[in-house]
C-alpha beads as a LAMMPS data file, in Angstrom:
LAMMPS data file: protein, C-alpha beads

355 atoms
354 bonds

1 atom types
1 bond types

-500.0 500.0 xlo xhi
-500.0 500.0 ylo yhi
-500.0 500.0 zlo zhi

Masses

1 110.0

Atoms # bond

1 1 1 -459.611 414.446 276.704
2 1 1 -462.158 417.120 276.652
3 1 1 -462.210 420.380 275.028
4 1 1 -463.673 424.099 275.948
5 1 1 -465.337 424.504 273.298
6 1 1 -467.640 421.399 273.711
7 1 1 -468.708 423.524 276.804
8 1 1 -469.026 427.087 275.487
9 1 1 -472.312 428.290 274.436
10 1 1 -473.228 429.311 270.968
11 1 1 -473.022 432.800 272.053
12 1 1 -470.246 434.231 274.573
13 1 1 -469.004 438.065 275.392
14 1 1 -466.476 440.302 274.739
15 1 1 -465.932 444.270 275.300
16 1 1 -467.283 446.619 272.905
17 1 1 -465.102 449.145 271.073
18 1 1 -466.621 451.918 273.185
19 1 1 -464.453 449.793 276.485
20 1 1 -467.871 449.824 278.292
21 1 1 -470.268 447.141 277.085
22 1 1 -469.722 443.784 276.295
23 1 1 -471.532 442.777 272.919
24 1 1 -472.073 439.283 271.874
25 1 1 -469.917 436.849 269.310
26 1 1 -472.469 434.558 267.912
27 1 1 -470.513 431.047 266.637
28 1 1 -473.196 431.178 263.633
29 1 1 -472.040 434.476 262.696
30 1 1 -468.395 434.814 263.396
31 1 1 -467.279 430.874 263.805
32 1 1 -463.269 431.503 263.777
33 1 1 -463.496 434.474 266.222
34 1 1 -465.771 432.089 268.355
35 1 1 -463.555 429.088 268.038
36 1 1 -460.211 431.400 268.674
37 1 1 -461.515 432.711 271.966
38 1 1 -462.571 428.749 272.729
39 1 1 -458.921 427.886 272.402
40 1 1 -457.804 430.933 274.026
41 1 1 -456.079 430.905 277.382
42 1 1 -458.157 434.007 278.640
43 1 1 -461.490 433.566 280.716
44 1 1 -465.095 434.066 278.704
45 1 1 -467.917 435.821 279.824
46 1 1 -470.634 433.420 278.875
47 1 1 -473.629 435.172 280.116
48 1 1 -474.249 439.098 281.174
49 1 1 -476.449 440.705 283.301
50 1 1 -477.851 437.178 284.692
51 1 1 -479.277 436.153 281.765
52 1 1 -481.097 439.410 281.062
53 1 1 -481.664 441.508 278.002
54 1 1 -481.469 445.145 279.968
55 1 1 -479.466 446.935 277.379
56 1 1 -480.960 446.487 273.748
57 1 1 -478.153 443.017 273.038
58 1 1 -475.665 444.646 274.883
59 1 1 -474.547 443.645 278.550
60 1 1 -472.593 445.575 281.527
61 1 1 -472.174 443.255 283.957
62 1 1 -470.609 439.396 283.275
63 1 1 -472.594 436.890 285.516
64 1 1 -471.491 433.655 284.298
65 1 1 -468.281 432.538 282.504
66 1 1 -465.391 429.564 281.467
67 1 1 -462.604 431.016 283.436
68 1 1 -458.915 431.363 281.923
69 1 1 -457.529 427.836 281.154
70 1 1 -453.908 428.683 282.967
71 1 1 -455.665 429.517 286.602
72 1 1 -458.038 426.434 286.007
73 1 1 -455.049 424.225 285.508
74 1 1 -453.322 426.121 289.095
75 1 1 -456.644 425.662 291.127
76 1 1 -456.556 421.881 290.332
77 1 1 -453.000 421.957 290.707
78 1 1 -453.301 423.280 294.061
79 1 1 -456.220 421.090 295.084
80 1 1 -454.198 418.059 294.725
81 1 1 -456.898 415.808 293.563
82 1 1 -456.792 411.686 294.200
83 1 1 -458.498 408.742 292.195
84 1 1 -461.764 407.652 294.319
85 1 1 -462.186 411.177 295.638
86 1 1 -465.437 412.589 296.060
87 1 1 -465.226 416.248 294.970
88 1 1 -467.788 418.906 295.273
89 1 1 -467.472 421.842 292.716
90 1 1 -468.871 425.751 293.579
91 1 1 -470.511 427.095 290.396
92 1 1 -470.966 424.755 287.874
93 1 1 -470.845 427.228 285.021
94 1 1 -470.506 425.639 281.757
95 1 1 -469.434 422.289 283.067
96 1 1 -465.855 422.274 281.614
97 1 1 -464.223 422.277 284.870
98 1 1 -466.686 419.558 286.815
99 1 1 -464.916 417.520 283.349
100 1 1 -461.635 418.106 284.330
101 1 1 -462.505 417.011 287.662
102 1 1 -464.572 414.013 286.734
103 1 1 -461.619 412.676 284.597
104 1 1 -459.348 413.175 287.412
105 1 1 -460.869 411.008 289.299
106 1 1 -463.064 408.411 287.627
107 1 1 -463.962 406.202 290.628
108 1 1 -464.748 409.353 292.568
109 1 1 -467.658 410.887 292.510
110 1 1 -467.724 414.953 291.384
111 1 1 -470.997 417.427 292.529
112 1 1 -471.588 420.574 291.203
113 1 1 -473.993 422.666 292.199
114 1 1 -475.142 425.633 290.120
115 1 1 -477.188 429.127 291.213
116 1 1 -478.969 429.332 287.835
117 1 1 -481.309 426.779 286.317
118 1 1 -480.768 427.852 282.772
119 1 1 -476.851 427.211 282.968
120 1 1 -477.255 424.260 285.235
121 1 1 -479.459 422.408 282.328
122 1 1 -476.862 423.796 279.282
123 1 1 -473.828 422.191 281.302
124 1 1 -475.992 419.114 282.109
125 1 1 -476.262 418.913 278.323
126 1 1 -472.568 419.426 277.930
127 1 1 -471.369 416.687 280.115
128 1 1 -473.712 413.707 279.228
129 1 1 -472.498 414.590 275.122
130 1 1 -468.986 414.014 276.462
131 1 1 -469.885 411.054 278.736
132 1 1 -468.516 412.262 282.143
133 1 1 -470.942 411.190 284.801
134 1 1 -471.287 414.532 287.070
135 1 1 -474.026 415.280 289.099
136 1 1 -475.557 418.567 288.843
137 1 1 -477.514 420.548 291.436
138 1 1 -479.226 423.809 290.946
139 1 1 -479.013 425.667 294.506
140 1 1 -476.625 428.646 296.311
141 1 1 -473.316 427.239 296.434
142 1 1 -472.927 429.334 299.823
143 1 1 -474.884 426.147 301.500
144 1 1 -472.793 423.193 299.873
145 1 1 -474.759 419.832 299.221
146 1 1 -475.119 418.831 302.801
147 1 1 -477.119 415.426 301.076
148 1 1 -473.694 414.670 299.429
149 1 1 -470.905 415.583 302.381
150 1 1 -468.623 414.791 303.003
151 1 1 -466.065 415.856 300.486
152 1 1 -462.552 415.176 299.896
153 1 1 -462.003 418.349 297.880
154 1 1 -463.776 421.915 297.229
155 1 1 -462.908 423.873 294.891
156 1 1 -464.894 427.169 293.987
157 1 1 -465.395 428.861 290.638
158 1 1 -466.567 432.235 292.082
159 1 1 -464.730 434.285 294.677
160 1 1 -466.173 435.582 298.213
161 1 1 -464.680 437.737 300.041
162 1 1 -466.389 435.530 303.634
163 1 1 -465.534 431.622 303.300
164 1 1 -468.902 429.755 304.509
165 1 1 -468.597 427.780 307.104
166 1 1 -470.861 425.069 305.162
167 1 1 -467.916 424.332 303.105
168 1 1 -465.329 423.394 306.289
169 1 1 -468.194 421.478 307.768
170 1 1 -468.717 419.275 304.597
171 1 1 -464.798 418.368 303.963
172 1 1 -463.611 415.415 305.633
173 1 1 -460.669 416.218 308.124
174 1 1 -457.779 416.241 306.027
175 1 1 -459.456 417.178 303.170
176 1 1 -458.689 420.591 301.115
177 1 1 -461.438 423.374 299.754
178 1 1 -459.574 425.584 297.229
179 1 1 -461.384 428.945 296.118
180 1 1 -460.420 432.680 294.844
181 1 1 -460.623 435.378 297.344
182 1 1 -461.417 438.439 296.302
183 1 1 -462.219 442.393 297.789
184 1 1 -462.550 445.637 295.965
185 1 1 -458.229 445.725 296.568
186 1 1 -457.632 442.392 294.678
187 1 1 -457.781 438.916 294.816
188 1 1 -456.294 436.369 295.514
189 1 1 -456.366 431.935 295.489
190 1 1 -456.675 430.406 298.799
191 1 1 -456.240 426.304 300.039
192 1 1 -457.372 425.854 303.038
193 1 1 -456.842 422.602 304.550
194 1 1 -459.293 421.104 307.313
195 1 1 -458.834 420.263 310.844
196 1 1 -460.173 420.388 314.070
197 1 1 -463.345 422.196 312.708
198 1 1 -461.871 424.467 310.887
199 1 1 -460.144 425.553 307.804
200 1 1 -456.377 427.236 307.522
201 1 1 -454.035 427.842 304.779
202 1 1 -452.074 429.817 302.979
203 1 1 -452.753 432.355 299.830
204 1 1 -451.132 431.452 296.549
205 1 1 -451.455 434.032 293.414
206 1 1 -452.977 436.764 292.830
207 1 1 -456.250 435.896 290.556
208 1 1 -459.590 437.761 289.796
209 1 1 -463.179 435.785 289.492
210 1 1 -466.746 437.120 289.793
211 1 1 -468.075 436.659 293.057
212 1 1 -470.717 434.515 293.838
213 1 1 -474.335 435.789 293.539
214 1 1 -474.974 436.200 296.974
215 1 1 -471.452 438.358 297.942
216 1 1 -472.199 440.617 295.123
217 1 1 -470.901 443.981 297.267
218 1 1 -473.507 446.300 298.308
219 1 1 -473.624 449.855 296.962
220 1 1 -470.555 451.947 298.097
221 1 1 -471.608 454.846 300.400
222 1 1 -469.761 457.694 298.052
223 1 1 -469.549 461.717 299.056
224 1 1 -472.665 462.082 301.263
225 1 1 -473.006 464.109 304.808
226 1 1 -470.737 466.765 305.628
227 1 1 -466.943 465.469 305.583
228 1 1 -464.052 466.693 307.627
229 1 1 -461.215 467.865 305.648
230 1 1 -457.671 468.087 306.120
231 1 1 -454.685 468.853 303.711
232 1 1 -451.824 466.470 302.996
233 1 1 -448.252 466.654 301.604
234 1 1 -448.982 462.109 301.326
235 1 1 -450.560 461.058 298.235
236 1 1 -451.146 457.711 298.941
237 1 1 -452.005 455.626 295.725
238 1 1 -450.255 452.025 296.189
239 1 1 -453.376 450.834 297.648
240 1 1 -455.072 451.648 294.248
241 1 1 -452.457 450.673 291.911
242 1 1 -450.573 448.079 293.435
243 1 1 -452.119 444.819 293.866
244 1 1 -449.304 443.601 296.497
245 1 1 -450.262 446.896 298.615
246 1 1 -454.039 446.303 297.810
247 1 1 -454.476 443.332 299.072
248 1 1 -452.570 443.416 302.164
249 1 1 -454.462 446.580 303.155
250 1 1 -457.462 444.457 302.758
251 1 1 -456.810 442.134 305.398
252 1 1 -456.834 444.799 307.665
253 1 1 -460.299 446.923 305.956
254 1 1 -462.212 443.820 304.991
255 1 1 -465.593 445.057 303.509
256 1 1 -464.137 448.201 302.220
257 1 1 -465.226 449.473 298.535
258 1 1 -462.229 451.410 296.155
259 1 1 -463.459 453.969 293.387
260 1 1 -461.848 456.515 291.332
261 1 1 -463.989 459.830 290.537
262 1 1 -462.611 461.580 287.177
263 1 1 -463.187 465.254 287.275
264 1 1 -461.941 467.307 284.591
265 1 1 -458.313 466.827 283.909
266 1 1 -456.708 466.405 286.959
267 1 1 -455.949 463.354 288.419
268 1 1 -459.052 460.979 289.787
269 1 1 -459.977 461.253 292.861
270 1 1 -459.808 458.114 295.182
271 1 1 -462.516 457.248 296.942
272 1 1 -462.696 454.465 299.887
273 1 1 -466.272 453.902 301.427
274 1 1 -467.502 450.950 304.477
275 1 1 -471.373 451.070 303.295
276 1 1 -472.255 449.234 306.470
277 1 1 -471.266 451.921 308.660
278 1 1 -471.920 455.092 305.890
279 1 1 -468.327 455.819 306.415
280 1 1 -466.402 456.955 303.272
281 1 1 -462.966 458.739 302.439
282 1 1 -461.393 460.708 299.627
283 1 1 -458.370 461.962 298.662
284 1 1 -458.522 464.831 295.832
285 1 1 -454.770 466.240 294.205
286 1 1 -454.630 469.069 293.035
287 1 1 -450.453 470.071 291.681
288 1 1 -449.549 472.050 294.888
289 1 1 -451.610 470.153 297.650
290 1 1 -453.962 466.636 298.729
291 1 1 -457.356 467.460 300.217
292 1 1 -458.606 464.106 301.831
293 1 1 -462.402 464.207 303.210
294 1 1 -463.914 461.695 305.458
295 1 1 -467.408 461.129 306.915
296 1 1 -468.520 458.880 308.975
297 1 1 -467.861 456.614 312.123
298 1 1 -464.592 455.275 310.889
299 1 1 -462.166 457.659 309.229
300 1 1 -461.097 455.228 306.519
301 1 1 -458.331 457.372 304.859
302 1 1 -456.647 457.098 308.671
303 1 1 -457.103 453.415 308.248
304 1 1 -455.683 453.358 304.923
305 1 1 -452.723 455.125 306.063
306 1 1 -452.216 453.019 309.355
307 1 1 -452.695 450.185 307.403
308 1 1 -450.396 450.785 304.062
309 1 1 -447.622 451.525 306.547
310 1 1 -447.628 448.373 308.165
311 1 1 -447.281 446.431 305.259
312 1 1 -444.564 448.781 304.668
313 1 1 -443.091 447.927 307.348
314 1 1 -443.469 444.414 307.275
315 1 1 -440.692 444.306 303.956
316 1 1 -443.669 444.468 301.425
317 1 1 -444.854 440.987 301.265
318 1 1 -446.845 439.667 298.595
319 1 1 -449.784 437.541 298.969
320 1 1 -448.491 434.452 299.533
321 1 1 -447.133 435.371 302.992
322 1 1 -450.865 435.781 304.270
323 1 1 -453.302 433.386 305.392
324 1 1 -456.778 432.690 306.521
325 1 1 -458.595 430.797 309.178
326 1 1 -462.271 430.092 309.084
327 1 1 -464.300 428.927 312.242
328 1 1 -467.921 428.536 312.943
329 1 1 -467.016 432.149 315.000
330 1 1 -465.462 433.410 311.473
331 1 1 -462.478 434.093 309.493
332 1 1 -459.003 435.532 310.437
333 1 1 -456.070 436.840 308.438
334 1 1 -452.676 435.979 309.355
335 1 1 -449.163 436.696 308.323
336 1 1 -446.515 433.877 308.209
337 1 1 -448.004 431.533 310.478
338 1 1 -451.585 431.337 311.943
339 1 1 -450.806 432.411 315.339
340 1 1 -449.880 435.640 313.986
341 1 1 -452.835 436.844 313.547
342 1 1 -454.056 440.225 311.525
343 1 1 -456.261 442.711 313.871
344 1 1 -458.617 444.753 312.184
345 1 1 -458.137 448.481 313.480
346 1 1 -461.820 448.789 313.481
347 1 1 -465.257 446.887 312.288
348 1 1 -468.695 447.425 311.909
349 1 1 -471.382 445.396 313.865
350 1 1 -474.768 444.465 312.227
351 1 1 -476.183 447.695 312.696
352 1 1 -473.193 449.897 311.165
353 1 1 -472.079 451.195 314.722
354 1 1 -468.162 451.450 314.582
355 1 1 -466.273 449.625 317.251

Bonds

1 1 1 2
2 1 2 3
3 1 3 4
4 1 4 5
5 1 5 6
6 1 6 7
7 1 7 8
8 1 8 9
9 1 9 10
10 1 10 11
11 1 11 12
12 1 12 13
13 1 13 14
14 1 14 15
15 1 15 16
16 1 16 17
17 1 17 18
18 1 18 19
19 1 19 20
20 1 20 21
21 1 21 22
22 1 22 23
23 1 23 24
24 1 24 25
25 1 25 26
26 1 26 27
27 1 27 28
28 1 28 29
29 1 29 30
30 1 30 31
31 1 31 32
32 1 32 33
33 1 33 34
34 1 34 35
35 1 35 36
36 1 36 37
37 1 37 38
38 1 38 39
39 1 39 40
40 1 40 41
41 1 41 42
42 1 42 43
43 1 43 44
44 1 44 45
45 1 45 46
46 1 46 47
47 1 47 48
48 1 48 49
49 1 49 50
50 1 50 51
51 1 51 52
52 1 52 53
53 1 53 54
54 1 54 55
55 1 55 56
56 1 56 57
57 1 57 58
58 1 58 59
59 1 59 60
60 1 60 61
61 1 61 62
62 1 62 63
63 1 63 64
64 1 64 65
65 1 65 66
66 1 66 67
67 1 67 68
68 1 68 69
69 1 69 70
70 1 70 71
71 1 71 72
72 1 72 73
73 1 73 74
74 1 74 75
75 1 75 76
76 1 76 77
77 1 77 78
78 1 78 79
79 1 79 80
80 1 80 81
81 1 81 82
82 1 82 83
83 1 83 84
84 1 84 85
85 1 85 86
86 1 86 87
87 1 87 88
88 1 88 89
89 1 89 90
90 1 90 91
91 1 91 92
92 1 92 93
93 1 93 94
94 1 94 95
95 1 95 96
96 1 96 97
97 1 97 98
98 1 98 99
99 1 99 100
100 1 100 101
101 1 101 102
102 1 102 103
103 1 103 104
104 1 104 105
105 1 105 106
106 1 106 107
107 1 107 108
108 1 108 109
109 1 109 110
110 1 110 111
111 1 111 112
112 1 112 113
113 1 113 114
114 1 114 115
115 1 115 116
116 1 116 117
117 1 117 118
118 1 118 119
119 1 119 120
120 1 120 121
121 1 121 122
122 1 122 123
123 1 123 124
124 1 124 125
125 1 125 126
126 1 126 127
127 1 127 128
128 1 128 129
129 1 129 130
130 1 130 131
131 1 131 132
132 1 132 133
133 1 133 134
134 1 134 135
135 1 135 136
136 1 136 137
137 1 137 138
138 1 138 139
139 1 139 140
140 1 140 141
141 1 141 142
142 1 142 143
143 1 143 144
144 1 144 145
145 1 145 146
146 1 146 147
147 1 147 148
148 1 148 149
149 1 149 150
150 1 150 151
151 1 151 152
152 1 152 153
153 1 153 154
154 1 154 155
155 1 155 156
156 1 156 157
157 1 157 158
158 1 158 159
159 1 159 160
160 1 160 161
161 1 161 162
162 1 162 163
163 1 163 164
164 1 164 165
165 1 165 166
166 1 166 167
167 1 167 168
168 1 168 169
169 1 169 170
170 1 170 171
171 1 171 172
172 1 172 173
173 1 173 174
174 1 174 175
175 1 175 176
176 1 176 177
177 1 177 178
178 1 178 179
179 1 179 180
180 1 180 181
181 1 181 182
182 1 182 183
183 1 183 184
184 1 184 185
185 1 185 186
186 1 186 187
187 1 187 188
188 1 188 189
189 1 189 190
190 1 190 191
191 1 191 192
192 1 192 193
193 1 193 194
194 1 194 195
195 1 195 196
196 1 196 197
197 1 197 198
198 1 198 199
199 1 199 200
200 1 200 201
201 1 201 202
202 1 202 203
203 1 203 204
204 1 204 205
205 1 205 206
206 1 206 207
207 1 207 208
208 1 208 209
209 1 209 210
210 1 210 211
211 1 211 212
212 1 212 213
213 1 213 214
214 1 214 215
215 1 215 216
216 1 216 217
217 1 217 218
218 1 218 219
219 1 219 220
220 1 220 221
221 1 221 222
222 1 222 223
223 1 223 224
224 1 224 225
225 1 225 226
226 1 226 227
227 1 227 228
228 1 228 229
229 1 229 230
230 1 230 231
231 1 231 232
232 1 232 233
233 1 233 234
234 1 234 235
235 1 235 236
236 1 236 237
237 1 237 238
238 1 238 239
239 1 239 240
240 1 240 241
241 1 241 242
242 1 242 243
243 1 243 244
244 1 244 245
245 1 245 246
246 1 246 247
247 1 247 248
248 1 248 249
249 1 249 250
250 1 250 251
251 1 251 252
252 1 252 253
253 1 253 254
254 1 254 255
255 1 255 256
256 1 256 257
257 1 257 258
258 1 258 259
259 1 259 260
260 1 260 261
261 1 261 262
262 1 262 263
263 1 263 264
264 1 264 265
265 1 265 266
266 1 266 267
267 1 267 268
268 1 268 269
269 1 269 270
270 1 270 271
271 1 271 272
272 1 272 273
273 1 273 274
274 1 274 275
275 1 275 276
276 1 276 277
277 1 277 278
278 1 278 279
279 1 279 280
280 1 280 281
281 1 281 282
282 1 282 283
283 1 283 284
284 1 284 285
285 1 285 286
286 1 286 287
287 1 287 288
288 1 288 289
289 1 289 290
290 1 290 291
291 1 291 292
292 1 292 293
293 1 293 294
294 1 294 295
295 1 295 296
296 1 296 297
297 1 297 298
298 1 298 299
299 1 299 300
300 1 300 301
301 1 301 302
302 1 302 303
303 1 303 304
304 1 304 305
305 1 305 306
306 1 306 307
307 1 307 308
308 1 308 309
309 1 309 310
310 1 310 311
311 1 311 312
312 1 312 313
313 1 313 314
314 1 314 315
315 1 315 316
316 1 316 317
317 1 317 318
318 1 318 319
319 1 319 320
320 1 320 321
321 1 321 322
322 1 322 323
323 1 323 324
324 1 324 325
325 1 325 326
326 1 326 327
327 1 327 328
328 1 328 329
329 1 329 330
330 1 330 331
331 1 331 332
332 1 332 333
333 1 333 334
334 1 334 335
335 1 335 336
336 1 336 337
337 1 337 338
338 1 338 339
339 1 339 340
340 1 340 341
341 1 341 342
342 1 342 343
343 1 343 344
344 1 344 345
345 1 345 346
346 1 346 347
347 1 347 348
348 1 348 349
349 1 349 350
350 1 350 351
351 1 351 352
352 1 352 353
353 1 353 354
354 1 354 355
């Protein structure tokens, strides 16, 4: 049986004790804090700011990491892997998971394909010491291995908020692609099952992952242009605060961006921006009124509203009533059962025109 920290590199990531950057453990210097967070069940950042010293030793942004040991053991759970399968892995990482899959299924054959070279090689290394044949490719996961489809399984070890189609293509009918979902309201795991050219299923937990390289989101479009204001007795929050609330109001904003704007000591203002259209939203409280501002095509804090209410309505569901279907035209969110589909009050084409 293998072990994390055969996989973990000599030096891994934690916050700082100002709570904003993440400062290194070095197993050399601090071996029984190193080896404690190994055997941890909490996810590691193992590299920051993609591999680059920008802050004098310090990092701000995690890039690359072992994820938590309890959703590992859920995702393979949920992927329901067979003896003789071939499995492709999204984001390789340190290897430890392309292990677990590899001794899952030792007549299979497991594929992992990796963004960066430099981790690529260091789980290469990590593997052939344990013995667990596993071959690893260095390209954008977004693509698949088209050379090695098709796949009984997918699983992915960095969220997206859009599911490639490359994925459904490469998985045999039948076959399952498991992945975390994610948006600025929360994530979730998803198992989509294929058939018929295309992928459905079902969301399972709530669970948070970096996203791959290439859905990093783009810069939110905060407090610019001249907004139209309006006073409110509503301070709607849930959205912010409540993951259940956050994520269903995603399905209907997808590509949305949430921030909170400190100002003195009253309470933050929350901020909701679409940068493909320029659109944004706030909502300021003050004790004895709510001044929300929005600019743009779309007024998002309308949306919000709309949106929060028909969860509401619908009895509150949590994620696991919700679903997704992906098609070469897309995806769709649905609630209970694919046919009942989620519309999107409003979307933004190519050029950032509201429609």
């Amino acid at each position: 049986m293998v072990r994390r920290e055969d996989f973990i590199p000599e030096v891994i990531w934690t916050r700082g004790s100002d709570g904003f950057f993440l400062v290194p453990v070095r197993r050399q210097d601090d071996p029984d804090r190193w080896t404690a967070l190994c055997r941890s069940d909490e996810g590691i950042a193992t590299q920051v700011d993609d591999g680059e010293d920008r802050y004098g030793g310090k990092g701000v942004m995690p890039t690359s990491s072992s994820s938590a040991p309890w959703v590992m053991a859920r995702m393979l759970d949920l992927l329901d892997l067979r003896d003789g399968m071939a499995v492709l892995e999204v984001g390789t990482g340190t290897g430890y998971n392309a292990a677990l899959l590899a001794e899952r299924t030792p007549a299979g054959a497991v594929t992992s394909i990796e963004i960066d070279p430099a981790i690529a090689e260091q789980a290469r290394t990590a593997l052939d010491q344990v013995g667990l044949p596993v071959t690893v490719v260095v390209g954008d996961g977004e693509a698949g291995v088209p050379d090695r489809a098709p796949f009984d399984r997918i699983i992915v070890t960095a969220s997206v908020a859009r599911v490639p189609y490359a994925w459904v293509e490469q998985t045999r009918p039948g076959g399952r692609i498991v992945l975390p979902f994610t948006s600025e309201f929360g994530g979730a795991l998803l198992t989509l099952t294929v058939a018929d050219g295309a992928g459905c299923g079902r969301f399972d937990r709530e669970a948070g992952f970096m996203p791959l390289r290439g859905q990093r989101p783009d810069p939110p479009a905060w407090r610019h242009g001249d907004p139209d204001i309006r006073t409110t007795d509503r301070e709607l929050r849930a959205p912010f605060d409540d993951p259940a609330a956050g994520f269903a109001v995603n399905t209907r904003m997808p590509g949305c961006a949430l921030g909170r704007l400190v100002e003195g000591g009253a309470a933050p203002t929350l901020l909701l921006s679409h940068a493909p259209s320029g659109s944004w939203a706030s909502l300021r409280s003050e004790p004895d009124r709510h001044e929300i501002a929005q600019h743009g095509p779309r007024r998002l804090w309308d949306e919000l509203e709309a949106a929060y209410d028909w969860w509401d309505g619908l009895g509150r569901p949590g994620c696991d009533r919700f679903g997704l279907t992906v098609t070469p035209e897309g995806q769709t969110f649905w609630c209970d059962q694919p046919d009942q589909t989620i519309p999107t009050p409003c979307r933004a084409d190519a050029d950032g025109e509201a429609s």
